[in-house]
C-alpha positions as CSV (number, residue, x, y, z in Angstrom):
1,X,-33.7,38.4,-15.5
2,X,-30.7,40.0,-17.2
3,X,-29.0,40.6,-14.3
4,X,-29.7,36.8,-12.9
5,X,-28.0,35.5,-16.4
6,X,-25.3,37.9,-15.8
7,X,-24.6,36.9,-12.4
8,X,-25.1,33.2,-13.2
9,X,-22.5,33.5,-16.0
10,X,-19.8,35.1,-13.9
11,X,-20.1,32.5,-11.4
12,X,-19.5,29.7,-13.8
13,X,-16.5,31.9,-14.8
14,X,-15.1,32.1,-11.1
15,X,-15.5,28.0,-10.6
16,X,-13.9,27.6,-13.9
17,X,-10.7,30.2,-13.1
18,X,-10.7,28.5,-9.2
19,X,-10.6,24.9,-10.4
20,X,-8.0,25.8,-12.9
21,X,-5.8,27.8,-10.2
22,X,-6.0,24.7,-7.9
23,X,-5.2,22.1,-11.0
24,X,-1.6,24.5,-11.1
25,X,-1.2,24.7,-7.8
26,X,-0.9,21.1,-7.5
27,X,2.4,21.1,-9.8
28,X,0.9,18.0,-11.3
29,X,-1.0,19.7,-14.5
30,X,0.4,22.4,-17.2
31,X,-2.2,24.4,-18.9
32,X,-1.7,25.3,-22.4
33,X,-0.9,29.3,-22.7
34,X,-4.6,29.6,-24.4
35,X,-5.7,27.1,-21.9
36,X,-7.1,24.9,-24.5
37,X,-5.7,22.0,-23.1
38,X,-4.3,20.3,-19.8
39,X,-1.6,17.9,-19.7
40,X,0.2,15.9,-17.0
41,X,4.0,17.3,-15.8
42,X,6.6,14.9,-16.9
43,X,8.1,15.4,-13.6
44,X,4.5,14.3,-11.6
45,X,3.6,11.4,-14.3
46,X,4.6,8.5,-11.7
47,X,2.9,10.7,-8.7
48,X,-0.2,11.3,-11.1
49,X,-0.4,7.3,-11.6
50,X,0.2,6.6,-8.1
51,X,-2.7,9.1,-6.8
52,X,-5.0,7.7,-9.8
53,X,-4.2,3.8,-8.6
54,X,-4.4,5.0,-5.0
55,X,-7.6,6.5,-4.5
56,X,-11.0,5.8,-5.1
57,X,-13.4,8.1,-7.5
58,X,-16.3,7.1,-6.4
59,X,-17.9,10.2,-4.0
60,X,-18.4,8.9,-0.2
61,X,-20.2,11.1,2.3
62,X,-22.3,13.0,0.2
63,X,-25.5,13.0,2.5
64,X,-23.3,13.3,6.0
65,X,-21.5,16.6,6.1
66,X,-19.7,15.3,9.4
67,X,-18.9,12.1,8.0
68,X,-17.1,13.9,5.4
69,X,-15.2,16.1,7.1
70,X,-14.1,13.9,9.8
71,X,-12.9,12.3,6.6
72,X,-11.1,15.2,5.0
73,X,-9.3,16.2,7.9
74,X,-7.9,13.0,8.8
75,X,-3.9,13.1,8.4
76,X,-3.5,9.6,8.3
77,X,-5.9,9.2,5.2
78,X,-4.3,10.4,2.6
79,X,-1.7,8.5,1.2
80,X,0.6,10.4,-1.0
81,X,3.2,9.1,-3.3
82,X,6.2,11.2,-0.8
83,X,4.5,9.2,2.0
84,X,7.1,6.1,1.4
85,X,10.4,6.8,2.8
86,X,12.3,5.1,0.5
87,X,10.5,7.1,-2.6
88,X,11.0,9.9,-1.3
89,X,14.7,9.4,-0.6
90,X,15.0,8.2,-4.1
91,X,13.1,11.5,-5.2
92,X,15.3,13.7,-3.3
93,X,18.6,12.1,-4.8
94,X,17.5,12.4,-8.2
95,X,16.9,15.7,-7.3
96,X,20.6,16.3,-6.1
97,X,21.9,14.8,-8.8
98,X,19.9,17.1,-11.4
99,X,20.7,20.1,-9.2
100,X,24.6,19.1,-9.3
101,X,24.5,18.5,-12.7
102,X,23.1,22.1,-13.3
103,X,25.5,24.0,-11.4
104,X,28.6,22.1,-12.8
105,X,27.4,23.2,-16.3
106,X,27.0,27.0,-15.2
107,X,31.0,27.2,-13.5
């Protein structure tokens, strides 16, 4: 029975350090140094509030495993906030013009 807990307990410690690894390595999320607390990027607030708007929360699928991934691997399902040309040209200026700022400061 001890060794059950044991193992039980070190799985939930696994999903926990997974889930928070993929929350960073969306870039959307900063976790406090004693990971107490989550926040939203600055940067990502208007892609956070696009993907929130965008997609639904309610699970789909649940019962038909090919269903779902037919689903999940559909490219022209997800819509992403850098899927509008014109964002994303306006994302990449401001980009530029942060980037030239910077380096005219450093010379």
């Amino acid at each position: 029975m001890d060794k059950f807990v044991r193992t039980k307990v070190s799985n939930l410690r696994d999903y926990t350090d997974a889930c928070y690894r993929y929350l960073r390595a969306t870039g959307m999320v900063e976790i406090s140094q004693r990971g107490n607390s989550l926040s939203i990027m600055y940067e990502k607030k208007q892609e956070v509030e696009f993907f929130l708007d965008h997609v639904d929360r309610k699970p789909i699928f649940v019962d038909d495993e090919a269903k779902y991934k037919d689903y999940l691997f559909n490219a022209s399902l997800s819509i992403l906030y850098s899927d509008d040309r014109e964002r994303l040209l306006t994302q990449v200026s401001e980009f530029m013009e942060t980037s030239l700022d910077f380096t005219q400061i450093m010379t």
